[in-house]
Backbone as XML, in Angstrom:
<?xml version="1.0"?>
<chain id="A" units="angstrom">
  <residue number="1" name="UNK">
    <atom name="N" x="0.823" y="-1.169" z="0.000"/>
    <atom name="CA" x="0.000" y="0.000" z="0.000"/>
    <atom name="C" x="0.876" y="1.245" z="0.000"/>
  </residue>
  <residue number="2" name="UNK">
    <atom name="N" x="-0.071" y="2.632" z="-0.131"/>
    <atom name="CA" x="0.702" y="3.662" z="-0.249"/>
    <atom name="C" x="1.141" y="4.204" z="1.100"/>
  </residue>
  <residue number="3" name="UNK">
    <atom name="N" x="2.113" y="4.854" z="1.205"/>
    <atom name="CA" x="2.410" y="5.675" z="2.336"/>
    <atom name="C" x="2.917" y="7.147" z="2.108"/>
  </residue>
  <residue number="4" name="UNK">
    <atom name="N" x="2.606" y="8.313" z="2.730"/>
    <atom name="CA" x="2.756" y="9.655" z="2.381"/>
    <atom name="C" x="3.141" y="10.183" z="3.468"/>
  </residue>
  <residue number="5" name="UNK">
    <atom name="N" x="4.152" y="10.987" z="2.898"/>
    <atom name="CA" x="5.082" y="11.615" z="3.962"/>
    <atom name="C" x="5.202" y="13.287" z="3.591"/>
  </residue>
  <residue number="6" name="UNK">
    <atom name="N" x="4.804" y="14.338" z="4.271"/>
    <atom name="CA" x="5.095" y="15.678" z="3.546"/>
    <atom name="C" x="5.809" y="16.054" z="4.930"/>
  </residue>
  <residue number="7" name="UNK">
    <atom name="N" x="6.206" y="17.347" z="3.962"/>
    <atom name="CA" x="7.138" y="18.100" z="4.269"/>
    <atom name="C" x="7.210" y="19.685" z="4.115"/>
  </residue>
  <residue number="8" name="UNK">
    <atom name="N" x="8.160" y="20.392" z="4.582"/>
    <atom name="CA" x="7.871" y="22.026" z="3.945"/>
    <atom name="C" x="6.679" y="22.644" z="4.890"/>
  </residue>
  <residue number="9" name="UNK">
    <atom name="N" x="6.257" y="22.578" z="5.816"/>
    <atom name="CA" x="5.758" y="23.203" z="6.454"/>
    <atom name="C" x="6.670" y="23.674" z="7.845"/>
  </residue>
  <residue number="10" name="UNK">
    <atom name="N" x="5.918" y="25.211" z="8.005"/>
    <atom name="CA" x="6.585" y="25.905" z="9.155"/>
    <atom name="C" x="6.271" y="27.352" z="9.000"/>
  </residue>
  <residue number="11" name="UNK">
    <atom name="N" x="6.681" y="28.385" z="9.867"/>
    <atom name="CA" x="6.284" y="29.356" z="10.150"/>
    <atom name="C" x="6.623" y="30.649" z="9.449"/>
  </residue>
  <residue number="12" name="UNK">
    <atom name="N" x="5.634" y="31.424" z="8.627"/>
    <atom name="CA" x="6.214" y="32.954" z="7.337"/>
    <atom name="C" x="5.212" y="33.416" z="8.066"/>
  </residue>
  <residue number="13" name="UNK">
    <atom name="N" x="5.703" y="34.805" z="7.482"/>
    <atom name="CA" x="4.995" y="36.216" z="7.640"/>
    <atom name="C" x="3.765" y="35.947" z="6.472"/>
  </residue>
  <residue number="14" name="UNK">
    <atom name="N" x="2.702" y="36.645" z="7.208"/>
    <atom name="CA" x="1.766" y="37.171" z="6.128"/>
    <atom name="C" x="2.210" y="37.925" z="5.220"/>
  </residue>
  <residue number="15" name="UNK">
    <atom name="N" x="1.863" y="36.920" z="3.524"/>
    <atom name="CA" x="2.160" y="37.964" z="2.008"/>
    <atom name="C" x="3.166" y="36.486" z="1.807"/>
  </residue>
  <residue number="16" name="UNK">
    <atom name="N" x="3.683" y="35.675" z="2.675"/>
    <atom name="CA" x="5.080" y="35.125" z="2.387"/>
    <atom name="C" x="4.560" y="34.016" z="1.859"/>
  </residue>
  <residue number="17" name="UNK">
    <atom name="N" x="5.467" y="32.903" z="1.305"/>
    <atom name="CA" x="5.156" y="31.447" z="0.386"/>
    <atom name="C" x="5.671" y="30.529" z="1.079"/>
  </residue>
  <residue number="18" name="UNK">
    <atom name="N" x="5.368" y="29.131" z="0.976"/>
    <atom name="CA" x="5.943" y="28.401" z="1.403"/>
    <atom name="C" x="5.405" y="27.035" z="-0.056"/>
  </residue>
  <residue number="19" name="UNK">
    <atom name="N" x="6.060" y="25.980" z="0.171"/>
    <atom name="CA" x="6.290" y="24.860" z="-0.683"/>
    <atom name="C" x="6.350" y="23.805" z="-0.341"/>
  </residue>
  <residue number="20" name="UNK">
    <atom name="N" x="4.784" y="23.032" z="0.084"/>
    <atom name="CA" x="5.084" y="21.738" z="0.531"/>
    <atom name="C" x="5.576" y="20.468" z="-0.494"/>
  </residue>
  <residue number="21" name="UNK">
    <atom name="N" x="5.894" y="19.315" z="0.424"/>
    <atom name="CA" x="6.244" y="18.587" z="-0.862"/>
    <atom name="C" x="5.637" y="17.161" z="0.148"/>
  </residue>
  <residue number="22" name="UNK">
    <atom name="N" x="5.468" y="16.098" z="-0.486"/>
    <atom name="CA" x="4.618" y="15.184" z="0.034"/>
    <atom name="C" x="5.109" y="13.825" z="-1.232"/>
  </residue>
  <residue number="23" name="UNK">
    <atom name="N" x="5.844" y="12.975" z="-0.541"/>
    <atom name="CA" x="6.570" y="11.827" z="-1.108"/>
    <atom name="C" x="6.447" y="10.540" z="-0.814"/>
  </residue>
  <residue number="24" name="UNK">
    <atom name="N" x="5.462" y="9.824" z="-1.876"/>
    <atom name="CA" x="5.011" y="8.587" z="-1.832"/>
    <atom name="C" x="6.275" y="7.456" z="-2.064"/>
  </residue>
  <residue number="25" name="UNK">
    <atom name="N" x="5.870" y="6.416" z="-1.365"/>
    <atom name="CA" x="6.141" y="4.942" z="-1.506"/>
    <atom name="C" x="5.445" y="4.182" z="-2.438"/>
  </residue>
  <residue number="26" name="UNK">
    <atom name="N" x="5.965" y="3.131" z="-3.014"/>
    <atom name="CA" x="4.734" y="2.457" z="-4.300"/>
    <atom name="C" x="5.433" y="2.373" z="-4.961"/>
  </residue>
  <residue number="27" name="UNK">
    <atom name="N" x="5.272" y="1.507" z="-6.492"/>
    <atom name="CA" x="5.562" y="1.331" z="-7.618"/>
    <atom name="C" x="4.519" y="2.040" z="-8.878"/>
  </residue>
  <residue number="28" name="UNK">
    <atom name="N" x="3.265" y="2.549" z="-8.076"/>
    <atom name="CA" x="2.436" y="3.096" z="-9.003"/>
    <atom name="C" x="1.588" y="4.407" z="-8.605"/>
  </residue>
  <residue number="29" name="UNK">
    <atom name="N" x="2.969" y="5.255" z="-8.173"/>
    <atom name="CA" x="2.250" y="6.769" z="-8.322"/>
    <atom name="C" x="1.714" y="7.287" z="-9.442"/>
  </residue>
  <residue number="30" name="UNK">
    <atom name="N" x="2.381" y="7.254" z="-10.284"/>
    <atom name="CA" x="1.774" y="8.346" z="-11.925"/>
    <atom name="C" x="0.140" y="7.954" z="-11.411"/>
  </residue>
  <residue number="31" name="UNK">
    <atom name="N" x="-0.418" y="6.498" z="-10.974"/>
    <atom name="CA" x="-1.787" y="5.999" z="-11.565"/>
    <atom name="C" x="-2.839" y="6.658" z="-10.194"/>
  </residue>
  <residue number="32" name="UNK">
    <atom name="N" x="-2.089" y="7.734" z="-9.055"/>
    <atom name="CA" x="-3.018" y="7.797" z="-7.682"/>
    <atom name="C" x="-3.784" y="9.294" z="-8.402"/>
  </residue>
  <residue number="33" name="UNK">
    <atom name="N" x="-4.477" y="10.023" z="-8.066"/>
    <atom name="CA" x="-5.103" y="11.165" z="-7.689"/>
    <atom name="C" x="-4.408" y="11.336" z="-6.489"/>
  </residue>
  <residue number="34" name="UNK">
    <atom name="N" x="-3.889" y="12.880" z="-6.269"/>
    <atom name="CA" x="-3.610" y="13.222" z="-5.451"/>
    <atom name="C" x="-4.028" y="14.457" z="-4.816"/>
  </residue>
  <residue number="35" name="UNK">
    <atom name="N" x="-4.036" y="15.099" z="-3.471"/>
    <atom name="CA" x="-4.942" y="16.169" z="-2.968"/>
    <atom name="C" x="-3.951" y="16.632" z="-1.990"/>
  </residue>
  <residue number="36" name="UNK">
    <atom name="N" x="-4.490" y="17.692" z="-1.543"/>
    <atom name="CA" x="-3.775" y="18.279" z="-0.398"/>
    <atom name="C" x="-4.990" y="19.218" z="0.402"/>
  </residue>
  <residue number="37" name="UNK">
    <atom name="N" x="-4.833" y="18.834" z="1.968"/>
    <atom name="CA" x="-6.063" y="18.974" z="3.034"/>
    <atom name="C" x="-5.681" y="19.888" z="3.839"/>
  </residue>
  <residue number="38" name="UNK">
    <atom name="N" x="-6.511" y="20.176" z="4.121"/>
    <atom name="CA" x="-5.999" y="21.254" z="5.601"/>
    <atom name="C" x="-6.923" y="21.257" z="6.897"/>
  </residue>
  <residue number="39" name="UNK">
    <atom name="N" x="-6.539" y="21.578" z="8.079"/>
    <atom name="CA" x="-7.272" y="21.707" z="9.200"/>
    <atom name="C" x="-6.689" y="22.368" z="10.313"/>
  </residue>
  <residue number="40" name="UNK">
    <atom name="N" x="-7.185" y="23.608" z="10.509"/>
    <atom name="CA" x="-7.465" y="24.432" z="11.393"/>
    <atom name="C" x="-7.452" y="24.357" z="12.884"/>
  </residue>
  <residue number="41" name="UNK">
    <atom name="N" x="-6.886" y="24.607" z="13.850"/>
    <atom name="CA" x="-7.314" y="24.412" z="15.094"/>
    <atom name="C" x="-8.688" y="24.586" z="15.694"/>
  </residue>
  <residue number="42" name="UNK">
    <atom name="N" x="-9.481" y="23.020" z="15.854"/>
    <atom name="CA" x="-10.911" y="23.390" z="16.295"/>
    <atom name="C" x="-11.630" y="23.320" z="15.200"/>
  </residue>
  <residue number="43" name="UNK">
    <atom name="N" x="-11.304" y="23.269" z="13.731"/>
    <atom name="CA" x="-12.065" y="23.378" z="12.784"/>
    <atom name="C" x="-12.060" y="21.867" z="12.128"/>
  </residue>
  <residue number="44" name="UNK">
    <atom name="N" x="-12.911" y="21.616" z="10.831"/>
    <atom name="CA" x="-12.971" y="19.933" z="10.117"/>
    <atom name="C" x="-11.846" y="20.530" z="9.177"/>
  </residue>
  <residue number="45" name="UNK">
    <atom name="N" x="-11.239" y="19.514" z="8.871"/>
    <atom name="CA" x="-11.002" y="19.273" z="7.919"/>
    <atom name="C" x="-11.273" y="19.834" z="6.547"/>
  </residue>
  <residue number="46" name="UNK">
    <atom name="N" x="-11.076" y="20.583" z="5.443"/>
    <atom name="CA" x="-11.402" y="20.985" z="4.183"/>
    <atom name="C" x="-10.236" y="20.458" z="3.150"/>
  </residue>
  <residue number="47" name="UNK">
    <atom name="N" x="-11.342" y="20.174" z="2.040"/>
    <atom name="CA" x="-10.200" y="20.294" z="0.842"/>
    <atom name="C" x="-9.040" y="21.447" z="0.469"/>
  </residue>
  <residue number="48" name="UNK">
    <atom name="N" x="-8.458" y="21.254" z="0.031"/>
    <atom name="CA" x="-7.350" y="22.655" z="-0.703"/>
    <atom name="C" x="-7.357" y="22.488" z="-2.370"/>
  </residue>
  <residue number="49" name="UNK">
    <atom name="N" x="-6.268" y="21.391" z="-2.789"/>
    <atom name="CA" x="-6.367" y="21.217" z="-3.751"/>
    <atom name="C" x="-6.344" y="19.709" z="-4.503"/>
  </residue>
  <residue number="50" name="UNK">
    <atom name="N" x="-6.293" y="19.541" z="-5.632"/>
    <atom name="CA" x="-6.106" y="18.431" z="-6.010"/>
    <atom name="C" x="-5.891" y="18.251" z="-7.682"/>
  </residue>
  <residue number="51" name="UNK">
    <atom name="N" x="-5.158" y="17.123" z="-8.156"/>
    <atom name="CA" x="-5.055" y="16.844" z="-9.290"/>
    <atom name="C" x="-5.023" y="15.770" z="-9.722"/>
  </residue>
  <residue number="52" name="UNK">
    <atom name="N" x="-5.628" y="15.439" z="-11.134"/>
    <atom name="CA" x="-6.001" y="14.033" z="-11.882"/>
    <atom name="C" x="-4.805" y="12.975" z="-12.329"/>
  </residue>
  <residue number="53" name="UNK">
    <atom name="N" x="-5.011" y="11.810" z="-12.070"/>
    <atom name="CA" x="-4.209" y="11.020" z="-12.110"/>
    <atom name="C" x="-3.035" y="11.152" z="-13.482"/>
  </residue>
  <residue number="54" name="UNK">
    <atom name="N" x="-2.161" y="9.830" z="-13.466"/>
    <atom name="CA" x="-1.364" y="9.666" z="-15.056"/>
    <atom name="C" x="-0.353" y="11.091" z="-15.030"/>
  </residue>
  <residue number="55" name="UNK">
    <atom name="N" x="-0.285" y="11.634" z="-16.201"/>
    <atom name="CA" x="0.147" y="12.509" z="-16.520"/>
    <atom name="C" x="-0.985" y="13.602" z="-16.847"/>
  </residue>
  <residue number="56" name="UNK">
    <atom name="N" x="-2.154" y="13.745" z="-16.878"/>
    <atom name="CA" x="-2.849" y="14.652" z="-17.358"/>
    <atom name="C" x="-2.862" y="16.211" z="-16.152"/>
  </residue>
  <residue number="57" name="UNK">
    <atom name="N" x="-3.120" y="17.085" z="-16.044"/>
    <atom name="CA" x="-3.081" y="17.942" z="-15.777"/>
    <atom name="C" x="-3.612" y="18.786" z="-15.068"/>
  </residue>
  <residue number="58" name="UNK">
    <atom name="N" x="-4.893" y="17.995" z="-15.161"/>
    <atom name="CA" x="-6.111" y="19.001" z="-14.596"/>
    <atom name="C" x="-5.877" y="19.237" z="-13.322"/>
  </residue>
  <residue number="59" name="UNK">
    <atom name="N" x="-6.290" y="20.157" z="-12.849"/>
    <atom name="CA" x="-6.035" y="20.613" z="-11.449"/>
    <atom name="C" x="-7.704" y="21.006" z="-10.919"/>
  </residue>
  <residue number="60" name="UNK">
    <atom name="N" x="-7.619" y="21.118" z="-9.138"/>
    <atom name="CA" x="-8.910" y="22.086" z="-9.033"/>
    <atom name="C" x="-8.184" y="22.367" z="-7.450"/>
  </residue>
  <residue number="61" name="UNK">
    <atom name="N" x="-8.793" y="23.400" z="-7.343"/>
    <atom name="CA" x="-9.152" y="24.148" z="-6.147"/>
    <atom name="C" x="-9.859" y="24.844" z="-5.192"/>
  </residue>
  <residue number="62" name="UNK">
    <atom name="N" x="-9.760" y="24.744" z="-3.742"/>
    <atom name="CA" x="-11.373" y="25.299" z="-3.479"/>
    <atom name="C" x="-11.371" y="26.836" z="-3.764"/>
  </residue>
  <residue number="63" name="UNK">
    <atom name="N" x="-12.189" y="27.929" z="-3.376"/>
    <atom name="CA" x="-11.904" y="28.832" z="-3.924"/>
    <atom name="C" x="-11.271" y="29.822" z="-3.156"/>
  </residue>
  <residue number="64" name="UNK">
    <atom name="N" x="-11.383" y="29.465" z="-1.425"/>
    <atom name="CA" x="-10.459" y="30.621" z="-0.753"/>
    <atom name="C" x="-8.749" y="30.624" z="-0.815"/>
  </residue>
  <residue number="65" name="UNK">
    <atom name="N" x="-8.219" y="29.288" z="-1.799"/>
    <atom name="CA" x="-6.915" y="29.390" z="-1.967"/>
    <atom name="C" x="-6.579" y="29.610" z="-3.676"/>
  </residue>
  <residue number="66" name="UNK">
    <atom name="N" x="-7.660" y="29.871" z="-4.781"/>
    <atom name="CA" x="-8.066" y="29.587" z="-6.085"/>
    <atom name="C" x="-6.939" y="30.738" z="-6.162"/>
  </residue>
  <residue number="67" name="UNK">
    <atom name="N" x="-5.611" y="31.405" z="-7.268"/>
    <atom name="CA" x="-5.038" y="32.018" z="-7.699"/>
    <atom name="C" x="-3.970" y="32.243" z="-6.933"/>
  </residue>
  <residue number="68" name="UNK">
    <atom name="N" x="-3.918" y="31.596" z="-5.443"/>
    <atom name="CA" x="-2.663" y="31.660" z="-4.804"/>
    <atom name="C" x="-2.336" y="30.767" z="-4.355"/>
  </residue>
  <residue number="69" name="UNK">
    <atom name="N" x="-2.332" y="29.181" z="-4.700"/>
    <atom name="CA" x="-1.941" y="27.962" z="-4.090"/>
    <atom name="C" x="-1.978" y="27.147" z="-5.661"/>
  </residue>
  <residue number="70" name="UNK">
    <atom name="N" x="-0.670" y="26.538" z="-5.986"/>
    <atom name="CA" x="-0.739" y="25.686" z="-7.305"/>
    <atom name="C" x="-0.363" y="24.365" z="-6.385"/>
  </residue>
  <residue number="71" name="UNK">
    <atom name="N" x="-0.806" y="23.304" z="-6.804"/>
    <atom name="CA" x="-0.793" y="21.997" z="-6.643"/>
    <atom name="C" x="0.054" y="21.541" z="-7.878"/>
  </residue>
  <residue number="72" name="UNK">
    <atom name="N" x="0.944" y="20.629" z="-7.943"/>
    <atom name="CA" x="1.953" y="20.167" z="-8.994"/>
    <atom name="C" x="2.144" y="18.405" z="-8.569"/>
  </residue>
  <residue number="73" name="UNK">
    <atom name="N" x="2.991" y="17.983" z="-10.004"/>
    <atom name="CA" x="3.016" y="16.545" z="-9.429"/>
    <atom name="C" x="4.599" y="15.782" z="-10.490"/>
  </residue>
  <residue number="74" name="UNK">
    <atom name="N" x="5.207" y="15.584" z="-9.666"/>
    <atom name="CA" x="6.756" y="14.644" z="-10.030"/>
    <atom name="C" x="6.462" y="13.164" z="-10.207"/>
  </residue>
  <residue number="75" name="UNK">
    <atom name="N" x="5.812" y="12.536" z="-11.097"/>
    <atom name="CA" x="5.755" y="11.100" z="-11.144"/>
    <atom name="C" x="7.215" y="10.640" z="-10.981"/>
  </residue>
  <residue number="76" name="UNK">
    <atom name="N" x="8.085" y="11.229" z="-11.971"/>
    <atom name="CA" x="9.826" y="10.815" z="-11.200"/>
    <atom name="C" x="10.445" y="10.731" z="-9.884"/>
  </residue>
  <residue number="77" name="UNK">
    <atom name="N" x="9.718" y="11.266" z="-9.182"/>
    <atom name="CA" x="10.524" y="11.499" z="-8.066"/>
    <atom name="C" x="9.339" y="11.025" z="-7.000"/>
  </residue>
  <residue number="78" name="UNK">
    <atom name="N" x="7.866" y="10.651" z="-7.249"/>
    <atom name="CA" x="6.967" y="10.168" z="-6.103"/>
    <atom name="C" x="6.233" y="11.341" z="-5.450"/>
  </residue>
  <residue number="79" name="UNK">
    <atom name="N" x="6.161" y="12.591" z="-5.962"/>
    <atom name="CA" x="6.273" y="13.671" z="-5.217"/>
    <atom name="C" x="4.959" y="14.282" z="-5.610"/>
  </residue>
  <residue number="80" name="UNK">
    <atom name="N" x="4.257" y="14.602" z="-4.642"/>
    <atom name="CA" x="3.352" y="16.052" z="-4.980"/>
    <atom name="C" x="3.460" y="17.311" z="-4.321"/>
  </residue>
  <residue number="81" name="UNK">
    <atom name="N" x="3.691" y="18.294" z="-4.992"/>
    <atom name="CA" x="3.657" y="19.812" z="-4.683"/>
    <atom name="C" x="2.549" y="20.434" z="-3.900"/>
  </residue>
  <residue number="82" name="UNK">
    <atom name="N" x="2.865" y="21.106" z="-3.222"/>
    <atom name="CA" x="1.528" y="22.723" z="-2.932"/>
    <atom name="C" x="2.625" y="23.838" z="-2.719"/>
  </residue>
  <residue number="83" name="UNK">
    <atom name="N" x="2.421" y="24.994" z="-3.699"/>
    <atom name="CA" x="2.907" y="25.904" z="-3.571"/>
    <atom name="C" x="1.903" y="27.148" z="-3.276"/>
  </residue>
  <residue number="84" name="UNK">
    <atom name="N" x="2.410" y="27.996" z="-1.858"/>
    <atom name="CA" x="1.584" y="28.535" z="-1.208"/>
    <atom name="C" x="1.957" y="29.865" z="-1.902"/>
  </residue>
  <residue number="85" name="UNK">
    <atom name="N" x="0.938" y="30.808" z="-2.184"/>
    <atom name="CA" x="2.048" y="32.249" z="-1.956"/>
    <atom name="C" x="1.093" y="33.294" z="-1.161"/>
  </residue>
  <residue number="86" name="UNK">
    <atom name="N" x="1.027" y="34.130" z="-1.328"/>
    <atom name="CA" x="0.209" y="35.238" z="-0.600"/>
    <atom name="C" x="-0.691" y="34.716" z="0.666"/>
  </residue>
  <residue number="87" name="UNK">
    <atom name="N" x="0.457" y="33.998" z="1.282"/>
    <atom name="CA" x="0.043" y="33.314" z="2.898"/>
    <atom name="C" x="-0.951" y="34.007" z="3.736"/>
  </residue>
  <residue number="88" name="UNK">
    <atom name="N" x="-2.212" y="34.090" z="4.306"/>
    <atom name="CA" x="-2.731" y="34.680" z="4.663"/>
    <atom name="C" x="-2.807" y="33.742" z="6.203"/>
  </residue>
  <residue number="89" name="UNK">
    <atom name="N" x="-3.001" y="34.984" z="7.547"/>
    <atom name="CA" x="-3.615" y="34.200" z="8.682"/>
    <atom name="C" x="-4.751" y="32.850" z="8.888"/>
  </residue>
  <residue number="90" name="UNK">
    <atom name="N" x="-5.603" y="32.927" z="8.100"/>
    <atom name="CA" x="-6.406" y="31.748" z="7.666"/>
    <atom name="C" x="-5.901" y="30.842" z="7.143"/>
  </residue>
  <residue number="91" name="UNK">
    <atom name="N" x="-4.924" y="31.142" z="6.814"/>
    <atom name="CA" x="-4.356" y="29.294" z="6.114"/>
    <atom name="C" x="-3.622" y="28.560" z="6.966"/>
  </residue>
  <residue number="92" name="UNK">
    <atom name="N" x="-3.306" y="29.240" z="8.163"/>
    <atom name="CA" x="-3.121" y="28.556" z="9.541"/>
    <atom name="C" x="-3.603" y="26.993" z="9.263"/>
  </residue>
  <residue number="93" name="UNK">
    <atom name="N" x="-2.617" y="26.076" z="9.388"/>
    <atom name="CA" x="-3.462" y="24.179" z="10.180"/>
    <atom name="C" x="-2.187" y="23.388" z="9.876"/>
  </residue>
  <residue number="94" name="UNK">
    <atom name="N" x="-2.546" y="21.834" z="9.678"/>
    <atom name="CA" x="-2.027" y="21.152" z="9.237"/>
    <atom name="C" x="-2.484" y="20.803" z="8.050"/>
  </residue>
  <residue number="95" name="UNK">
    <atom name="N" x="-2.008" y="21.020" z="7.170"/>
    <atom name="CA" x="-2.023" y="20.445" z="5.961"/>
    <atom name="C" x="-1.158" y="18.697" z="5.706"/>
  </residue>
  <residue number="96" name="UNK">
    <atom name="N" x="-2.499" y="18.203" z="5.043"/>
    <atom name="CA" x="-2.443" y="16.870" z="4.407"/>
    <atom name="C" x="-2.142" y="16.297" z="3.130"/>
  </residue>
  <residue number="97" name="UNK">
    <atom name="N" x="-1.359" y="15.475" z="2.783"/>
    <atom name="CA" x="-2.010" y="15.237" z="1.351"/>
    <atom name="C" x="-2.722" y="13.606" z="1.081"/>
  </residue>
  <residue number="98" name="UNK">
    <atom name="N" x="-2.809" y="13.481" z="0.487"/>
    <atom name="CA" x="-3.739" y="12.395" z="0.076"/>
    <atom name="C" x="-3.764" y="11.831" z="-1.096"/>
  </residue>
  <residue number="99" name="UNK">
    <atom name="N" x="-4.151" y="10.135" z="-1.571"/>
    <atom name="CA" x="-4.155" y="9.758" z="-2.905"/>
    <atom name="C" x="-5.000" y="8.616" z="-2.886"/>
  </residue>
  <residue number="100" name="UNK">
    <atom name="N" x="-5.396" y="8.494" z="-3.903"/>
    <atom name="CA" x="-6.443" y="7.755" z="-4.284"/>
    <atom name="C" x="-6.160" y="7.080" z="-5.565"/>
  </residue>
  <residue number="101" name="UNK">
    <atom name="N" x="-6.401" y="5.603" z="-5.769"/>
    <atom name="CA" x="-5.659" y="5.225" z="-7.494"/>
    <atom name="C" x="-7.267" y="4.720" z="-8.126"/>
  </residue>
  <residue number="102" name="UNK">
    <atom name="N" x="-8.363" y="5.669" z="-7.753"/>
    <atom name="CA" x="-9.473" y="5.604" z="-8.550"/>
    <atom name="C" x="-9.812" y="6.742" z="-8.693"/>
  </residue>
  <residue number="103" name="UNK">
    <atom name="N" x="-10.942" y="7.266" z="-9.489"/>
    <atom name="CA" x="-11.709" y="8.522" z="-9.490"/>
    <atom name="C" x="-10.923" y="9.493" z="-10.148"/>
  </residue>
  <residue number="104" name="UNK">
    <atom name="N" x="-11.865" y="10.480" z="-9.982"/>
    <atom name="CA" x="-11.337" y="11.871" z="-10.902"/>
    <atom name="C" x="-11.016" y="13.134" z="-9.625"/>
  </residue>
  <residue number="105" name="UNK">
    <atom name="N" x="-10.474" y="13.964" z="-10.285"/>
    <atom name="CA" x="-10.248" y="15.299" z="-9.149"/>
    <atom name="C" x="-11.577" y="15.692" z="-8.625"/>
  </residue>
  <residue number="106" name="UNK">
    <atom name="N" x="-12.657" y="15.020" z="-9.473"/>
    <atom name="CA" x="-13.925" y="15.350" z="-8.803"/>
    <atom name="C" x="-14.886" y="14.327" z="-7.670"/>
  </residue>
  <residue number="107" name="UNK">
    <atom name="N" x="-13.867" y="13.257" z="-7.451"/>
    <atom name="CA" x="-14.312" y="12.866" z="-6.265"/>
    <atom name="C" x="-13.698" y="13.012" z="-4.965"/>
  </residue>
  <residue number="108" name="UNK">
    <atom name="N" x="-14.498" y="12.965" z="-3.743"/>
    <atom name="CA" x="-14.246" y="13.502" z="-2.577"/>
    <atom name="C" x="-13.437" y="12.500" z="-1.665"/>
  </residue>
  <residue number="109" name="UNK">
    <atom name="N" x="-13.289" y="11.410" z="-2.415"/>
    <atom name="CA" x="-13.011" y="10.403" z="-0.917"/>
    <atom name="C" x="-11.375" y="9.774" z="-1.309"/>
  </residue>
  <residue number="110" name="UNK">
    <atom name="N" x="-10.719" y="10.148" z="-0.736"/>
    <atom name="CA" x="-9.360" y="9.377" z="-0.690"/>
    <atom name="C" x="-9.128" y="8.424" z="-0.130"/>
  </residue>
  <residue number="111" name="UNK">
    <atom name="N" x="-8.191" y="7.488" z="-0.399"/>
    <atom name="CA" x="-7.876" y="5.963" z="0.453"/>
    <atom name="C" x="-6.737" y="6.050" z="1.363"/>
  </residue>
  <residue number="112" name="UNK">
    <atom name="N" x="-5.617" y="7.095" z="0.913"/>
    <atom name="CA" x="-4.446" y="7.327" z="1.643"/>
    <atom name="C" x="-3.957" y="8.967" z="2.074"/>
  </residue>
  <residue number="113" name="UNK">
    <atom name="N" x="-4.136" y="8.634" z="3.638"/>
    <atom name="CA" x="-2.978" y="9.966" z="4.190"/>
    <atom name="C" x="-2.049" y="10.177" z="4.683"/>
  </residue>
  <residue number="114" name="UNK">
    <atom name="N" x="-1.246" y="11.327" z="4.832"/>
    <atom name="CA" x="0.176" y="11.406" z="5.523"/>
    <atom name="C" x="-0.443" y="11.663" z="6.741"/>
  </residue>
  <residue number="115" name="UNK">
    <atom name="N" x="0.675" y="11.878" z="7.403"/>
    <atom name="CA" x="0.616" y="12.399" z="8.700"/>
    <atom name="C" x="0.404" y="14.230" z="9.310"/>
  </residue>
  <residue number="116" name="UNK">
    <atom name="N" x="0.932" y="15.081" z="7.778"/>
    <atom name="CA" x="0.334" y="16.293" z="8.304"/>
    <atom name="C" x="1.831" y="17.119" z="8.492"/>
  </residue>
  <residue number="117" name="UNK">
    <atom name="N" x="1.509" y="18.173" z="7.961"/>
    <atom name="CA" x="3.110" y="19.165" z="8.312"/>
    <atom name="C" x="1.603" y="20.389" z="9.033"/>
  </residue>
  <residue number="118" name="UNK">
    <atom name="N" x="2.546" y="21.072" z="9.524"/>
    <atom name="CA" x="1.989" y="22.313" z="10.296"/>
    <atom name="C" x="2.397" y="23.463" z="9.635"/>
  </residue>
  <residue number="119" name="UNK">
    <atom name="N" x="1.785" y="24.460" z="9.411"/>
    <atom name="CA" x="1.837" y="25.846" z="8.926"/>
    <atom name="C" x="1.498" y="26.539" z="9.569"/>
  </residue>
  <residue number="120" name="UNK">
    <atom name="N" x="1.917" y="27.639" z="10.104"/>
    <atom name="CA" x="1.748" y="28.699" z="10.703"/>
    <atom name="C" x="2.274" y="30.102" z="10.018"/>
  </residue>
  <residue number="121" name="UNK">
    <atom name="N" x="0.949" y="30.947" z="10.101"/>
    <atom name="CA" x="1.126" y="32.209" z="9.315"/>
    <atom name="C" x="0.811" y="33.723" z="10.738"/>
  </residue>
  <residue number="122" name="UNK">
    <atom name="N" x="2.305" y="34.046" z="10.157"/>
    <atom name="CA" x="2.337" y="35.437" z="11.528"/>
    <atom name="C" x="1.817" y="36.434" z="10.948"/>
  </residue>
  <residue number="123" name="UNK">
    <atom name="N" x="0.714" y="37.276" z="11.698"/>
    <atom name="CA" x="0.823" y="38.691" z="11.330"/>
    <atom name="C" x="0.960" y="39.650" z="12.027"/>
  </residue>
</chain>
């Protein structure tokens, strides 16, 4: 089975970026959907972002991170991206990522998670 490990989380100024990275185990990443989660102190869980399996491209996002958070993906290297920029106090949590080797970016339910990096945004 899969296992996910991220990374790149820690503490910027509001306006600042950060770059998680989240690195699977397996012989068959290119074939997962992959996502990236977040959660808040006290709050559920929400989506962030996510993208469609293989090599194809598609991306989605929810919309309070839509033009300042790209999601990316390294089938070479096992790896999925979140690149943060215009960090705002609300994006405060732990962020997750997640994969799934069925469905489209348009389904909600994943089979595999990491353990969670922490972000913290100062203002």
């Amino acid at each position: 089975q899969v296992q996910l490990v991220e990374s790149g989380g820690g503490l910027v100024q509001a306006g600042g970026s950060l770059r998680l990275s989240c690195t699977a185990s397996g012989r068959t990443f290119s074939g997962y959907r992959l996502g990236w989660f977040r959660q808040a102190p006290g709050k559920e869980r929400e989506f962030v972002a996510g993208i469609e399996r293989w090599s194809i491209s598609s991306t989605v996002y929810s919309d309070s991170v839509k033009g300042r958070f790209t999601i990316s993906r390294d089938n070479a290297k096992n790896t999925v991206y979140l690149q943060m920029n215009g960090l705002k106090p609300e994006d405060m949590g732990v962020y997750y990522c997640a994969a799934d080797p069925s469905g489209t970016i348009r389904s909600s339910e994943y089979t595999y998670w990491g353990q969670g990096t922490q972000v913290t945004v100062s203002s």
